[in-house]
C-alpha positions in Angstrom: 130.5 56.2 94.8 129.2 54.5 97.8 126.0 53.6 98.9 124.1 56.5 100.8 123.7 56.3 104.4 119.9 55.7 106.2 120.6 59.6 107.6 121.1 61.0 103.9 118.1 59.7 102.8 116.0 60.7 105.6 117.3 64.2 105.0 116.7 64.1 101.6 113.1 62.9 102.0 112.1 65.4 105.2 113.5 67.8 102.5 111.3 66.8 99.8 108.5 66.7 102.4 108.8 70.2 103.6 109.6 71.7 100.3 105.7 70.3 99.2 104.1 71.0 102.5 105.7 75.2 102.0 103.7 74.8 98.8 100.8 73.4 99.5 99.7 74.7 102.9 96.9 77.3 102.9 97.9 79.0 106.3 100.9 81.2 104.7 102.5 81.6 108.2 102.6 77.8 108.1 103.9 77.1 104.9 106.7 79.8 105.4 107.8 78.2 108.3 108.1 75.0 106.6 110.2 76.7 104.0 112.6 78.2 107.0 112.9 74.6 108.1 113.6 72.9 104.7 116.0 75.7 104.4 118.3 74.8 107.6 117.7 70.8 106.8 119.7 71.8 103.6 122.4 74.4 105.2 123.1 70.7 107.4 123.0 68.7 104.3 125.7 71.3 102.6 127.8 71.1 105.4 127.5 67.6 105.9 128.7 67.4 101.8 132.0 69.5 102.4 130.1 72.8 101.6 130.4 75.2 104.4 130.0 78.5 102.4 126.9 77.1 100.9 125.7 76.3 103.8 126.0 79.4 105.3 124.9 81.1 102.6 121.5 78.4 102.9 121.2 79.7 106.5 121.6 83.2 106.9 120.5 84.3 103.6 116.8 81.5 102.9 116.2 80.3 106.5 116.8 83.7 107.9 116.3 86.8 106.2 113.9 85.6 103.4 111.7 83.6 106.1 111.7 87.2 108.4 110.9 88.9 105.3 107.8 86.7 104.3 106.9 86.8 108.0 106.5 90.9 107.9 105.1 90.7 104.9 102.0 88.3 105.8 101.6 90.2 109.3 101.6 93.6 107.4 98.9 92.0 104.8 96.8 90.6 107.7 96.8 93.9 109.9 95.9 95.8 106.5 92.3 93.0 106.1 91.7 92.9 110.0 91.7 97.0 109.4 89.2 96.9 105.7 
């Protein structure tokens, strides 16, 4: 095992970085979309490792339909306070 490249690590740490900031954010339209990009950063990290069904499966399944789901669901909750 080699030493990993300058690119692997940045990955690794923008992933880290994301994955808190999804976490910690209070706007929840904010912090989902920093899950739907730690999500891709990932799918490019799988592929990058040999994984291509992972990372499809990273892509189209967490960065897509999970981060539209999440988004319906906060714009559904918000309409539903603006209306009480």
């Amino acid at each position: 095992m080699g030493a990993i490249p300058i690119l692997e690590w940045a990955a690794l740490v923008l992933v880290l970085v994301l994955a808190v900031l999804a976490v910690h954010l209070r706007d929840l339209l904010k912090g989902a979309l920093a899950l739907a990009v730690m999500s891709a950063v990932l799918a490019a990290m799988f592929f990058h490792w040999g994984a291509p069904w992972a990372a499809m499966f990273e892509l189209s399944v967490c960065a897509g339909f999970i981060t539209v789901l999440f988004l319906a669901v906060i714009a559904l909750t918000e309409a539903r306070e603006q209306d009480e």
